[in-house]
N, CA, C and O atoms as a printed pandas DataFrame, in Angstrom:
     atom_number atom_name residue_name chain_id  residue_number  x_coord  y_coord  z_coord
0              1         N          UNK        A               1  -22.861   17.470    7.108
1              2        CA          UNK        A               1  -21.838   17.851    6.158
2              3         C          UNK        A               1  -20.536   17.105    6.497
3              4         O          UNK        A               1  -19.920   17.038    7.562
4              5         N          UNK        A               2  -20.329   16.648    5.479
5              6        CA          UNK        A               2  -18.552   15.676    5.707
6              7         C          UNK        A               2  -17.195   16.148    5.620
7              8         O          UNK        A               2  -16.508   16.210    4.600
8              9         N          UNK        A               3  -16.880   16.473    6.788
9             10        CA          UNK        A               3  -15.587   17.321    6.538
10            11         C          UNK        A               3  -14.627   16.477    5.895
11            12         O          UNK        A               3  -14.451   15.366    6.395
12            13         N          UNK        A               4  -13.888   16.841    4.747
13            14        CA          UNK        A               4  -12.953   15.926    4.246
14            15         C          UNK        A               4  -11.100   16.103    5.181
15            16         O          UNK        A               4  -10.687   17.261    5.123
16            17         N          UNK        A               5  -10.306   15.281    5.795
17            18        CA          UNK        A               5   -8.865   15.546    6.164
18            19         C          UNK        A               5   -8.482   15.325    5.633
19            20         O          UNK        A               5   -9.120   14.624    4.847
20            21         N          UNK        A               6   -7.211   15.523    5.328
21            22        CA          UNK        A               6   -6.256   14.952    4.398
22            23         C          UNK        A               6   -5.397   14.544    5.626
23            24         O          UNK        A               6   -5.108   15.296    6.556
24            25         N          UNK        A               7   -4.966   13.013    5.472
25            26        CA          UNK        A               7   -3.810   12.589    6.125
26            27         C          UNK        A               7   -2.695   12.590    5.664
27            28         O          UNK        A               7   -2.601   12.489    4.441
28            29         N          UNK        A               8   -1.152   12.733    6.688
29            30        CA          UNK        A               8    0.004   12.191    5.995
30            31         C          UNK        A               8    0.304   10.899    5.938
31            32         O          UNK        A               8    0.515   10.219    6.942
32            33         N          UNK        A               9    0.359   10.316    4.336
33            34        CA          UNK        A               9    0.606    8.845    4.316
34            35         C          UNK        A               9    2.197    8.449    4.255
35            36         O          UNK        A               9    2.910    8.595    3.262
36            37         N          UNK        A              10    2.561    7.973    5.387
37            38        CA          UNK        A              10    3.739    7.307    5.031
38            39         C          UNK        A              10    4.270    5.822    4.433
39            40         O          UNK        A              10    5.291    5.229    4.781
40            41         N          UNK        A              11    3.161    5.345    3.312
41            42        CA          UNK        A              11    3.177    4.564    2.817
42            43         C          UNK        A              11    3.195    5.688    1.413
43            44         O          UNK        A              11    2.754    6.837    1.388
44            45         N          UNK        A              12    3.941    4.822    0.169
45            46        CA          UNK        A              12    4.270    4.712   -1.106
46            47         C          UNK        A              12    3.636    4.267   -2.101
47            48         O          UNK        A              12    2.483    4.071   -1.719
48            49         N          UNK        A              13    3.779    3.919   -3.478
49            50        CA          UNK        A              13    3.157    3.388   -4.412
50            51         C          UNK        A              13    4.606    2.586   -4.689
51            52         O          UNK        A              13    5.673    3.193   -4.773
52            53         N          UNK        A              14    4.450    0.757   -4.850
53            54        CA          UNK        A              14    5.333    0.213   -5.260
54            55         C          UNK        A              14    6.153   -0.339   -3.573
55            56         O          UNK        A              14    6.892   -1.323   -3.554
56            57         N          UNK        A              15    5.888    0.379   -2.454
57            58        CA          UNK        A              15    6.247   -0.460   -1.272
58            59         C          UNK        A              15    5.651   -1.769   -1.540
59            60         O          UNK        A              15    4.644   -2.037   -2.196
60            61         N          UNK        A              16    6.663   -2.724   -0.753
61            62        CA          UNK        A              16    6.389   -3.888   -0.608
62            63         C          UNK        A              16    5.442   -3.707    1.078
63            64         O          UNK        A              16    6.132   -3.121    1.911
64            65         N          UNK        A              17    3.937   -4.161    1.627
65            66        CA          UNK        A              17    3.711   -4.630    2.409
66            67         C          UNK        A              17    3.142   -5.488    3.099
67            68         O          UNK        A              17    2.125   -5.181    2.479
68            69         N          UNK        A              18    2.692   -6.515    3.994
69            70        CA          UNK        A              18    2.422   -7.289    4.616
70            71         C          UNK        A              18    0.968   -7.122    5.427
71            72         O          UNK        A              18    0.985   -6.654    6.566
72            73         N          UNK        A              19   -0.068   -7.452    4.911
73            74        CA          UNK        A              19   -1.447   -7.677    5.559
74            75         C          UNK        A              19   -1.404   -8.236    6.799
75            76         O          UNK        A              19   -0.822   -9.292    7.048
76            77         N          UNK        A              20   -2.126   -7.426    7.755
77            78        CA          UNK        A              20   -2.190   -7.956    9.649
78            79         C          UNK        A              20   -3.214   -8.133    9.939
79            80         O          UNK        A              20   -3.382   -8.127   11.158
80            81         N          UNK        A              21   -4.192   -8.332    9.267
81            82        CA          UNK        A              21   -5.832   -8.667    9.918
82            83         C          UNK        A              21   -6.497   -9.024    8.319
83            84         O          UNK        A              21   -6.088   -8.356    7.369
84            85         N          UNK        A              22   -7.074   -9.627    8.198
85            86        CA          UNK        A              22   -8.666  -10.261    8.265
86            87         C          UNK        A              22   -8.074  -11.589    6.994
87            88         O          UNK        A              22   -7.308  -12.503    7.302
88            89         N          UNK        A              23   -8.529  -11.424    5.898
89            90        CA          UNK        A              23   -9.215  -13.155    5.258
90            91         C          UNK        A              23   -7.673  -13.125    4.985
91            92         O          UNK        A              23   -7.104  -14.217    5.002
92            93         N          UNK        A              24   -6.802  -11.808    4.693
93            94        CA          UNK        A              24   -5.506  -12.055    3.668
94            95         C          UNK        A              24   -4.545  -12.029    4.297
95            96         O          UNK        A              24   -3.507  -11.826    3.668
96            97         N          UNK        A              25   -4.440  -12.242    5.974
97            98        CA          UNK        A              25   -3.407  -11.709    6.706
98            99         C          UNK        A              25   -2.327  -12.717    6.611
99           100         O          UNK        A              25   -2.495  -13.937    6.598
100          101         N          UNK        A              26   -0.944  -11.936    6.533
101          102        CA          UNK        A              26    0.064  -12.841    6.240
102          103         C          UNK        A              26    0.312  -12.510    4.720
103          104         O          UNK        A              26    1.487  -12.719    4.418
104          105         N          UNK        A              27   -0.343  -12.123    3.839
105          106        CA          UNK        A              27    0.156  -12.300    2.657
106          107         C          UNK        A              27    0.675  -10.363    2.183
107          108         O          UNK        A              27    0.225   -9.220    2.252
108          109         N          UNK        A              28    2.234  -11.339    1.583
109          110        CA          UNK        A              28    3.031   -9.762    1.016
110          111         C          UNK        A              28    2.505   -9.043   -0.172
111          112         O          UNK        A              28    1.342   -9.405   -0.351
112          113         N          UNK        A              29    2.798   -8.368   -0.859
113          114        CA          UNK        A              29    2.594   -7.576   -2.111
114          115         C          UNK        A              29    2.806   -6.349   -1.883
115          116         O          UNK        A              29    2.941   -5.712   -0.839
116          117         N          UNK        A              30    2.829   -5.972   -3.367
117          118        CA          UNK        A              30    3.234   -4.321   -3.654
118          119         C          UNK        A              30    2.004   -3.738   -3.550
119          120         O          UNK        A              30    0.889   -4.259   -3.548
120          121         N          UNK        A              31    2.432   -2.271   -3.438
121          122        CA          UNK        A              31    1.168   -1.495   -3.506
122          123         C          UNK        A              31    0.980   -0.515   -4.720
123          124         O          UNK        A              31    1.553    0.527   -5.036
124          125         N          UNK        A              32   -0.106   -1.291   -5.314
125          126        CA          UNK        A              32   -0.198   -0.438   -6.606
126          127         C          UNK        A              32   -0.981    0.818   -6.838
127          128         O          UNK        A              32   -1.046    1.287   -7.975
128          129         N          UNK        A              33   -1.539    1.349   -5.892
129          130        CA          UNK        A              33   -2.359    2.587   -6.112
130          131         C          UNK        A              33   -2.753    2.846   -3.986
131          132         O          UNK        A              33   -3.003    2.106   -3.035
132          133         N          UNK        A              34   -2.591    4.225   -4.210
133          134        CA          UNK        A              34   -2.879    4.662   -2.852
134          135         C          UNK        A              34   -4.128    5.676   -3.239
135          136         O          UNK        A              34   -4.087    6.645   -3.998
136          137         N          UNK        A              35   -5.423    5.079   -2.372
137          138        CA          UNK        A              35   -6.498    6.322   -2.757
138          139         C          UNK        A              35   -6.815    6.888   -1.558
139          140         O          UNK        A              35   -7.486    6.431   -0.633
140          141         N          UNK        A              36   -6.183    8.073   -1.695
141          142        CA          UNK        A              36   -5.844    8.992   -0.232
142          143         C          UNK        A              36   -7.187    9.675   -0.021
143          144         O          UNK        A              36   -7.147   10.560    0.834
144          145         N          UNK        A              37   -8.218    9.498   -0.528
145          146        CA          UNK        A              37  -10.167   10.341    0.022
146          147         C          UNK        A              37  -10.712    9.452    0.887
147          148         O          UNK        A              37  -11.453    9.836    1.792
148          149         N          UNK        A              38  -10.273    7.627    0.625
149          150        CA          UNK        A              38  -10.952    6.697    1.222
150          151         C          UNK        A              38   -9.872    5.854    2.021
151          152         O          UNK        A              38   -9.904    4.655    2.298
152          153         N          UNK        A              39   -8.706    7.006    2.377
153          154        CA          UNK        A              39   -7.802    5.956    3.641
154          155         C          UNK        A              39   -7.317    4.143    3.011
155          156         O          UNK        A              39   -7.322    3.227    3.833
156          157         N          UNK        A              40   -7.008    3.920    1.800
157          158        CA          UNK        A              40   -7.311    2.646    1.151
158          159         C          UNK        A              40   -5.820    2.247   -0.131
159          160         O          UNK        A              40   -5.412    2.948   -1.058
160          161         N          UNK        A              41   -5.410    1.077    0.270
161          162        CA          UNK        A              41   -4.464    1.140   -0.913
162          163         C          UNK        A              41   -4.875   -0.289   -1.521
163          164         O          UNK        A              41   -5.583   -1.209   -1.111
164          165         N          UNK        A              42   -4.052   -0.046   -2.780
165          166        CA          UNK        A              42   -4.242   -1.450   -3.870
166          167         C          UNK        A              42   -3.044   -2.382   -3.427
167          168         O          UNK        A              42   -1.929   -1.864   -3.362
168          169         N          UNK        A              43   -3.180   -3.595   -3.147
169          170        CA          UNK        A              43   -2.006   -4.399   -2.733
170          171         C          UNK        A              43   -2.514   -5.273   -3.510
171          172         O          UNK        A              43   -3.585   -5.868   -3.392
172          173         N          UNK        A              44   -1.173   -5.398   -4.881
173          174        CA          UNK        A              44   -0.981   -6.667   -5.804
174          175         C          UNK        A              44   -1.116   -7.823   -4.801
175          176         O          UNK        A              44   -0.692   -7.867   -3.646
176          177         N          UNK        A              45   -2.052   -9.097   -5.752
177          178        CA          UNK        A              45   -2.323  -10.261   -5.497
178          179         C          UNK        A              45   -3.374  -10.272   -3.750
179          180         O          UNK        A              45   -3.447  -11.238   -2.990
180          181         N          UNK        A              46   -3.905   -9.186   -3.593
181          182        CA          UNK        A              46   -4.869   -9.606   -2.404
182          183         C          UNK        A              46   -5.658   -8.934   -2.125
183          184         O          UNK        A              46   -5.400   -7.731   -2.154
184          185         N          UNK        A              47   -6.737   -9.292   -1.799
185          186        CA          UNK        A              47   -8.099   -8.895   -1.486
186          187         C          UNK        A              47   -8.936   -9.053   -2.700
187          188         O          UNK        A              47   -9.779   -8.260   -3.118
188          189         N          UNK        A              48   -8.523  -10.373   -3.286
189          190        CA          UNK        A              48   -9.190  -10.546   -4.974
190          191         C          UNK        A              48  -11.022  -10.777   -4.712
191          192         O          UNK        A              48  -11.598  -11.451   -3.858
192          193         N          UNK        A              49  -11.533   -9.994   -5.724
193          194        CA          UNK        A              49  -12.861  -10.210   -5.565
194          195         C          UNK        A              49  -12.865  -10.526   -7.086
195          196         O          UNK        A              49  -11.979  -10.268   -7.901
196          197         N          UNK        A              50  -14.032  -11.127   -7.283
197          198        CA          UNK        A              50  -14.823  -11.593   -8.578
198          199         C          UNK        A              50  -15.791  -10.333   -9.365
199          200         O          UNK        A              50  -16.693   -9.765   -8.750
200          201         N          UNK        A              51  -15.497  -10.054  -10.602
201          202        CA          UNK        A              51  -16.154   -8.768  -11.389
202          203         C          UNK        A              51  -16.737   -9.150  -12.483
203          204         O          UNK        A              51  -16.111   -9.737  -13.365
204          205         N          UNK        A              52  -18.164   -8.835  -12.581
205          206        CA          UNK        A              52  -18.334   -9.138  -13.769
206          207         C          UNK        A              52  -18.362   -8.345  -14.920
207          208         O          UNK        A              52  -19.096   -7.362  -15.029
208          209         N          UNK        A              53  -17.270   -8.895  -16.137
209          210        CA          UNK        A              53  -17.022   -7.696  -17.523
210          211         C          UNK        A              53  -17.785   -7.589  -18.484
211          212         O          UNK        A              53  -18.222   -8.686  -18.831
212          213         N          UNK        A              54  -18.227   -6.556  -19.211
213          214        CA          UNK        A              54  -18.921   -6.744  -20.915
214          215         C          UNK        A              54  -17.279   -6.840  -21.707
215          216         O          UNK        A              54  -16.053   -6.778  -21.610
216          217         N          UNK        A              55  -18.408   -7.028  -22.475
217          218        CA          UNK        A              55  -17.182   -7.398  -23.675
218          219         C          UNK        A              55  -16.619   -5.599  -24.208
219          220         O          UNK        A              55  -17.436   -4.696  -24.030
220          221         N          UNK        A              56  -15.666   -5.363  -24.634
221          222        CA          UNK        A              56  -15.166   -4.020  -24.991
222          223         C          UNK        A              56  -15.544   -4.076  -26.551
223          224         O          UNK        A              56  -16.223   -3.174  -27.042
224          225         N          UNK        A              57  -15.079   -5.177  -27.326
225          226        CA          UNK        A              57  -14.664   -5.486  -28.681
226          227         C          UNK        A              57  -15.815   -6.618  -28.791
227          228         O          UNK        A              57  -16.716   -6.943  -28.018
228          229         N          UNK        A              58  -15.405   -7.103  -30.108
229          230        CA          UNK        A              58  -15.572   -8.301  -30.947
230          231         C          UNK        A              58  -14.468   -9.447  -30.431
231          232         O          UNK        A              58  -14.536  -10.663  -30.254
232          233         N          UNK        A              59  -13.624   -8.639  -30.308
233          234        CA          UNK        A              59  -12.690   -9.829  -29.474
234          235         C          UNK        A              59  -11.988  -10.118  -28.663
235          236         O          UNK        A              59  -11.096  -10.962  -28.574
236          237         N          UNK        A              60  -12.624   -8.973  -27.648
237          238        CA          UNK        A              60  -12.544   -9.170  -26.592
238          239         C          UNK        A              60  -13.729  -10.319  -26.157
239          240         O          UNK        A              60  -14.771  -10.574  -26.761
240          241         N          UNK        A              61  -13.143  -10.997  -24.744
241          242        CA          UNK        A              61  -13.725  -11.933  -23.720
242          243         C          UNK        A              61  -14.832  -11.007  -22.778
243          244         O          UNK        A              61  -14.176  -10.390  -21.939
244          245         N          UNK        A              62  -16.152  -10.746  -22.663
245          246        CA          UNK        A              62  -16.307  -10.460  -21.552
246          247         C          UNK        A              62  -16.243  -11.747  -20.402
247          248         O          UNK        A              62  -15.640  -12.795  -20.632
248          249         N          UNK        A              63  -16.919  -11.486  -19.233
249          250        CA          UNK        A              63  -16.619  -12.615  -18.211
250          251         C          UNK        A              63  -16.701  -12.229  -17.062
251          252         O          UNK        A              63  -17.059  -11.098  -16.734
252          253         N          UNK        A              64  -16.179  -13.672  -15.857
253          254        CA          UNK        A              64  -16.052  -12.832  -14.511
254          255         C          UNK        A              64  -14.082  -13.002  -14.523
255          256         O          UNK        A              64  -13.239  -13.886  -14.672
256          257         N          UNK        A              65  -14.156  -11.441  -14.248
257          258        CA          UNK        A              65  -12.280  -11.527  -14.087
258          259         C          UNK        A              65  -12.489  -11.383  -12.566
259          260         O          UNK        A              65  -13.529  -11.233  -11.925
260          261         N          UNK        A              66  -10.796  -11.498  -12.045
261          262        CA          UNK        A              66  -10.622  -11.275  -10.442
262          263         C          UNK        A              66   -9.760  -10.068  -10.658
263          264         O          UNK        A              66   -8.916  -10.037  -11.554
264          265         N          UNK        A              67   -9.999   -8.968   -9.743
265          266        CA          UNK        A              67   -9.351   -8.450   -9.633
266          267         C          UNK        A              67   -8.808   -7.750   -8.037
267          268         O          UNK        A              67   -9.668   -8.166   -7.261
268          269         N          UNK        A              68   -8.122   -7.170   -7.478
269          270        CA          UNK        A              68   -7.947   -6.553   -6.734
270          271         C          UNK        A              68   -8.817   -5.516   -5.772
271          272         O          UNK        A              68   -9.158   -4.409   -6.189
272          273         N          UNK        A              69   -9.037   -5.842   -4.859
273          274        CA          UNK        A              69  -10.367   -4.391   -4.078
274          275         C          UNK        A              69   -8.939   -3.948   -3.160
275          276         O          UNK        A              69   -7.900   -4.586   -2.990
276          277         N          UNK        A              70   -9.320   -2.690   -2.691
277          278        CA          UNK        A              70   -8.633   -1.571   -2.058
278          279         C          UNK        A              70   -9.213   -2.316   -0.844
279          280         O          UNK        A              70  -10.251   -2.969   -0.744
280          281         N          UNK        A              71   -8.051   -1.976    0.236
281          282        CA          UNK        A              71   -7.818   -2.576    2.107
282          283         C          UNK        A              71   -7.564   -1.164    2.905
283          284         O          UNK        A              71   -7.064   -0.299    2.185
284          285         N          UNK        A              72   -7.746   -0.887    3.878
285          286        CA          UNK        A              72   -7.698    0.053    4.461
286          287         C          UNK        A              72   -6.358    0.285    4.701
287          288         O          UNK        A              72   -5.755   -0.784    4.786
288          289         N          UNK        A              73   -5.552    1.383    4.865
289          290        CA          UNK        A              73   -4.035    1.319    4.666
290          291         C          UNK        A              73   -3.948    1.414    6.386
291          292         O          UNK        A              73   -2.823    1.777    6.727
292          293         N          UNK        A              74   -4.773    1.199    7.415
293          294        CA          UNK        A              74   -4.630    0.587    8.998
294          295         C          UNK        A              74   -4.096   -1.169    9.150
295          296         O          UNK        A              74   -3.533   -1.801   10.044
296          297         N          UNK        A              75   -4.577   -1.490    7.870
297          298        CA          UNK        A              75   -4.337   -2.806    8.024
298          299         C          UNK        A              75   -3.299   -3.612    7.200
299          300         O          UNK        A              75   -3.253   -4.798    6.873
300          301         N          UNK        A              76   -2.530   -2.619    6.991
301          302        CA          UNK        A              76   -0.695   -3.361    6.106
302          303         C          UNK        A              76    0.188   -2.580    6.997
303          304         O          UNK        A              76    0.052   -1.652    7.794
304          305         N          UNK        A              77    1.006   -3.213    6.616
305          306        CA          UNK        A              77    2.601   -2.797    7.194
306          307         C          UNK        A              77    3.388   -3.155    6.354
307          308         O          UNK        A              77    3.331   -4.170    5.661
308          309         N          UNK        A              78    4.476   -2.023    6.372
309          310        CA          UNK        A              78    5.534   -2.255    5.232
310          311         C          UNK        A              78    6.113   -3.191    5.829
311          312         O          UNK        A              78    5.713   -3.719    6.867
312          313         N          UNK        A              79    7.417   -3.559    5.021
313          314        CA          UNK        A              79    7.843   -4.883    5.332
314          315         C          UNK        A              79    9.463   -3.935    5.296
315          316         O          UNK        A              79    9.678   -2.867    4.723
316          317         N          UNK        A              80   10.155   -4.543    5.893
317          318        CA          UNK        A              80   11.794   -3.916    6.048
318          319         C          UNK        A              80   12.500   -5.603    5.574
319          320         O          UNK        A              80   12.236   -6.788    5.778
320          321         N          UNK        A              81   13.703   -4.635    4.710
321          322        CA          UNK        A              81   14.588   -6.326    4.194
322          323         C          UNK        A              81   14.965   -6.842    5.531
323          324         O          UNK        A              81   14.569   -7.984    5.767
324          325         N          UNK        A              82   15.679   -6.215    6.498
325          326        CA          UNK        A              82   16.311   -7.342    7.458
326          327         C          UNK        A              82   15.076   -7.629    8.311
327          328         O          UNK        A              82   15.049   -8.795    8.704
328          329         N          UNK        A              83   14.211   -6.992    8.639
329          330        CA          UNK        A              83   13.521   -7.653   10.133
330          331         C          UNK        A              83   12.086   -7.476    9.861
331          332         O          UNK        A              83   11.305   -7.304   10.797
332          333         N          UNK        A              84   11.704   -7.506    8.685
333          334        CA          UNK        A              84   10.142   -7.696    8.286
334          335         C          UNK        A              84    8.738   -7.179    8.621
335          336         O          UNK        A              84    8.898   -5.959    8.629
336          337         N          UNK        A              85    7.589   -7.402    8.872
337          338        CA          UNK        A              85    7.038   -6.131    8.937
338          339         C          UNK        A              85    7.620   -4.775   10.225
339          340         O          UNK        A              85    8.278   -5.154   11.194
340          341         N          UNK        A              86    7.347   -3.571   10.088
341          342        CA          UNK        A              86    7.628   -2.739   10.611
342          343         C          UNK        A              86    6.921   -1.243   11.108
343          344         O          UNK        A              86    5.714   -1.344   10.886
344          345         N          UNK        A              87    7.106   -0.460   11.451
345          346        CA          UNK        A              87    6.385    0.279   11.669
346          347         C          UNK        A              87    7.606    1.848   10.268
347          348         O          UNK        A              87    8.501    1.623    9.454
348          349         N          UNK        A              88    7.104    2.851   10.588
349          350        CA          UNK        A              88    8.245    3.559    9.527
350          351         C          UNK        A              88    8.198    4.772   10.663
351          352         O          UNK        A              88    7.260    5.242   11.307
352          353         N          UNK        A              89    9.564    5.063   10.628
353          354        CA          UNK        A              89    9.882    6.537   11.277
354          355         C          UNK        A              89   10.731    7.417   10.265
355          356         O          UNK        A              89   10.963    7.127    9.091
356          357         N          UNK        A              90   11.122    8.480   10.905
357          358        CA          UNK        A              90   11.737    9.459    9.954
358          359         C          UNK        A              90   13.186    9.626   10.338
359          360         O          UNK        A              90   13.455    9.186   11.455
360          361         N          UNK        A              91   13.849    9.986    9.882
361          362        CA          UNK        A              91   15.462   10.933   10.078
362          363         C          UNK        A              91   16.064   11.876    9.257
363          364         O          UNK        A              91   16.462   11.726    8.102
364          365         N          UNK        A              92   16.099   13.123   10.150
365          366        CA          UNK        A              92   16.987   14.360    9.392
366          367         C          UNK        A              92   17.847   14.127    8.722
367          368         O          UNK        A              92   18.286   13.125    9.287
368          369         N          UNK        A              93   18.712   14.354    7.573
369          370        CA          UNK        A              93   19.987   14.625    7.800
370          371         C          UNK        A              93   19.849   15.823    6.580
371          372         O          UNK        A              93   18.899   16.034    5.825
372          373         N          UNK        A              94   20.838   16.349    6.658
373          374        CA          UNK        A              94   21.746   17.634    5.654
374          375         C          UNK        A              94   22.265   17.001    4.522
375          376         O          UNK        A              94   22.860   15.924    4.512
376          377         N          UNK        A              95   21.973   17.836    3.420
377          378        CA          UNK        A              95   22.571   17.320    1.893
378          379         C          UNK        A              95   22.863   18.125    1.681
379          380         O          UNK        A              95   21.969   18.943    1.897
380          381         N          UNK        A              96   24.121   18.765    1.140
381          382        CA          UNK        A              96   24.515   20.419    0.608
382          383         C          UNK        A              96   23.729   21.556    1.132
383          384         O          UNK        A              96   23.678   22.568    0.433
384          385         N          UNK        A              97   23.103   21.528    2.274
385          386        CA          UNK        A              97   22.633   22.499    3.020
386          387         C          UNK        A              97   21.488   22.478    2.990
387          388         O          UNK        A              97   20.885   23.381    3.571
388          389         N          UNK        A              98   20.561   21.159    2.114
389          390        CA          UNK        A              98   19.370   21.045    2.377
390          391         C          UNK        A              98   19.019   19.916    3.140
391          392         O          UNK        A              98   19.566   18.813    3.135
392          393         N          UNK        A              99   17.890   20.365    3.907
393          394        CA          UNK        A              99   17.435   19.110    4.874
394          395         C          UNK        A              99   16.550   18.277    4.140
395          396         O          UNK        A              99   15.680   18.789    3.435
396          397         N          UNK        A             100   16.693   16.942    4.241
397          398        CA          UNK        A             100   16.429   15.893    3.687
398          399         C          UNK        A             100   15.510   15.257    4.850
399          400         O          UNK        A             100   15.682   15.528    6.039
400          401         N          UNK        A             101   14.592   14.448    4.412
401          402        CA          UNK        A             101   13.965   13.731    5.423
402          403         C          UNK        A             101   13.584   12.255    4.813
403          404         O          UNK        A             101   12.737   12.070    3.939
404          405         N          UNK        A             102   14.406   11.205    5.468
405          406        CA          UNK        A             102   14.234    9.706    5.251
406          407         C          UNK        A             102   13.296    8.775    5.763
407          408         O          UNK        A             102   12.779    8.939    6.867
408          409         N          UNK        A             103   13.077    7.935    5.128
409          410        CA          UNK        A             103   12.284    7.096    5.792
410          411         C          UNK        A             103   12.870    6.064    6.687
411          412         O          UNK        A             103   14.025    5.715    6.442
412          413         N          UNK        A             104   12.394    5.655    7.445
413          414        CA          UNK        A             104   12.961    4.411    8.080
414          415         C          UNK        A             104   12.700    3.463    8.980
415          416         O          UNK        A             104   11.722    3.646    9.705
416          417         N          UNK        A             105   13.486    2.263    9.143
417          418        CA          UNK        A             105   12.728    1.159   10.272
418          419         C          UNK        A             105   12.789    1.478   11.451
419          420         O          UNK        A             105   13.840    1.831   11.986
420          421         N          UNK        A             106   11.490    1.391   12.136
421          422        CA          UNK        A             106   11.675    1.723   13.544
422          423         C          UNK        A             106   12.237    0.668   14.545
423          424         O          UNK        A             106   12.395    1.024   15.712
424          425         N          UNK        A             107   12.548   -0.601   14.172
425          426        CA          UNK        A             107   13.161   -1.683   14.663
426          427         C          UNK        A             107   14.887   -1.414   14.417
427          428         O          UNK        A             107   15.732   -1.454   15.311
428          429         N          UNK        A             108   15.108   -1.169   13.133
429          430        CA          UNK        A             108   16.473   -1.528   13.164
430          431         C          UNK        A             108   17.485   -0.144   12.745
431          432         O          UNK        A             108   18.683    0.109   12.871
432          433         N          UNK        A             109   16.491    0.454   12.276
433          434        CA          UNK        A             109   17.036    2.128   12.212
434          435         C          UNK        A             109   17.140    2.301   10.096
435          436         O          UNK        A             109   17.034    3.363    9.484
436          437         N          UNK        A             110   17.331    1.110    9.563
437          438        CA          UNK        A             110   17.808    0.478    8.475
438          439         C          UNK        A             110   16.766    1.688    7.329
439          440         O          UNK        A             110   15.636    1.857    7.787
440          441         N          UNK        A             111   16.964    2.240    6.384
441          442        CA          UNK        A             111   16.274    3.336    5.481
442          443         C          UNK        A             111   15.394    2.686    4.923
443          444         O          UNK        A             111   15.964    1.747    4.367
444          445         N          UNK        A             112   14.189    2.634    4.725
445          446        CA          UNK        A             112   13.067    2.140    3.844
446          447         C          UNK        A             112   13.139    2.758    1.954
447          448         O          UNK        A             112   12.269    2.409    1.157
């Protein structure tokens, strides 16, 4: 029987991050979908695989399109504007008496 966890992701939808291992490493992009059952996010422009489509319409193209496969979210790192990939930590602070919790670079302290 498969116990399902739920992790806390401190990655986003729409972060910019930076691939650290295998065919795509080195290359940036956004992240367009986080699928939190399979630990896995969508990062625009990488990990393109080849699909093959039917046609929808009359005029529609079927074909082989490229599209995007999901990467394990162990293997990106966000990227920080001044000092580039990074790891993310947190910080308290108080807003009108509510506690707020930020994201942030663990290199430069700088808010994600």
């Amino acid at each position: 029987m498969a116990v399902s966890v739920e992790h806390k992701y401190k990655l986003k939808k729409e972060d910019t991050v930076e691939i650290v291992t295998g065919k795509y490493k080195g290359k940036r992009g956004r992240i367009l979908r986080i699928l939190r059952d399979k630990d896995r996010v969508l990062v625009e422009g990488a990990n393109m695989v080849k699909k093959a489509q039917k046609r929808k319409s009359q005029q529609d193209r079927g074909g082989i399109a490229e599209i995007e496969a999901p990467i394990h979210a162990s293997n990106v790192m966000i990227v920080c504007k001044k000092c580039g990939p990074t790891r993310i930590g947190y910080r308290l602070s108080t807003d009108k008496g509510k506690a707020v919790k930020t994201r942030v670079c663990r290199k430069c302290g700088e808010a994600l």
